[in-house]
N, C-alpha and C positions, 0 to 999 in steps of 0.2 A: 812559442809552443802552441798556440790557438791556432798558427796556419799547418801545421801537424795535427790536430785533434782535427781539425776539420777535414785535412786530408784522409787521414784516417777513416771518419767516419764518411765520405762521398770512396772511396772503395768499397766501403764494407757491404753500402747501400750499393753499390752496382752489382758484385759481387752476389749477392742475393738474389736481385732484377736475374740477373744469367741465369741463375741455378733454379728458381723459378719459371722461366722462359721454355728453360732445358727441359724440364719435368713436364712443362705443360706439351710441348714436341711430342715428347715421348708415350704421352700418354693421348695423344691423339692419333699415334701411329700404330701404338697396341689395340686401342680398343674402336679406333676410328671416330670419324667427326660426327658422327652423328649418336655417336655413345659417350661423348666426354661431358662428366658430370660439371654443370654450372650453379651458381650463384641460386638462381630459379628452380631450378632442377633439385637442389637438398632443400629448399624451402617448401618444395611439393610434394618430396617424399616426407618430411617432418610433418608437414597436413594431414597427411593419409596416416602415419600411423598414430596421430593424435586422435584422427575420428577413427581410428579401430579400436586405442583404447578407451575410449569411451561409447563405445557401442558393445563391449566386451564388460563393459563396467555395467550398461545399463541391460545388458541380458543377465547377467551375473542377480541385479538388481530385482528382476522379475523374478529369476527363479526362488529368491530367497522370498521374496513376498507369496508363490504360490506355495511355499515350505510352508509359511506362516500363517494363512487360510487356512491351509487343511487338517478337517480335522484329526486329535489325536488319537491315535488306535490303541494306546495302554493304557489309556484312563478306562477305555466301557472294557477291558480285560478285569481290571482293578476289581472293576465293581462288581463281575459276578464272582469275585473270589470270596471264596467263606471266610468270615471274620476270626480270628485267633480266639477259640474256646468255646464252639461256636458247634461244632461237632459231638453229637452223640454221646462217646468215646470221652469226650476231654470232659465231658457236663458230669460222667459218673467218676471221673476221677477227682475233679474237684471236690466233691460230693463226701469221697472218702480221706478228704484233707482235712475237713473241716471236724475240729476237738467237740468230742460230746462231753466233757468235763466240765 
């Protein structure tokens, strides 16, 4: 049985080799040899878009920090808002709340 398993598995392994082989043919006739993506070539594009996301990261990073400087525009709104009872109107109503008893 071991020279069947072995036989086995040196087809299977060839079998592979071919279909592999084939693909690679193939793919160098569709897109030509000077466009067939290699080993180097996905290791170059994984480069690039590493330092994109991280230059995507670090713009990202600035703009939050110039969010974070500036200053806020509803605080000085706040402040010249009249304070609750504060008004004329509210002072003579109060006024007529209060028990003369």
């Amino acid at each position: 049985m071991a020279t069947a398993e072995v036989g086995f598995v040196t087809v299977s392994r060839a079998v592979i080799a071919a279909a592999a082989d084939l693909v690679a043919g193939v793919e160098r006739r569709v897109v030509g040899d000077d466009n067939v993506r290699t080993a180097q070539g996905n290791a170059w594009a994984a480069i690039c878009a590493d330092r994109a996301r991280a230059q995507a990261r670090a713009d990202m990073d600035v703009m939050v920090a110039a969010l974070a400087a500036r200053p806020r525009t509803r605080r000085a709104r706040r402040d010249r808002q009249r304070a609750v009872g504060s008004s004329p109107r509210s002072s003579a109503s109060q006024a007529a709340l209060v028990s003369t008893r």
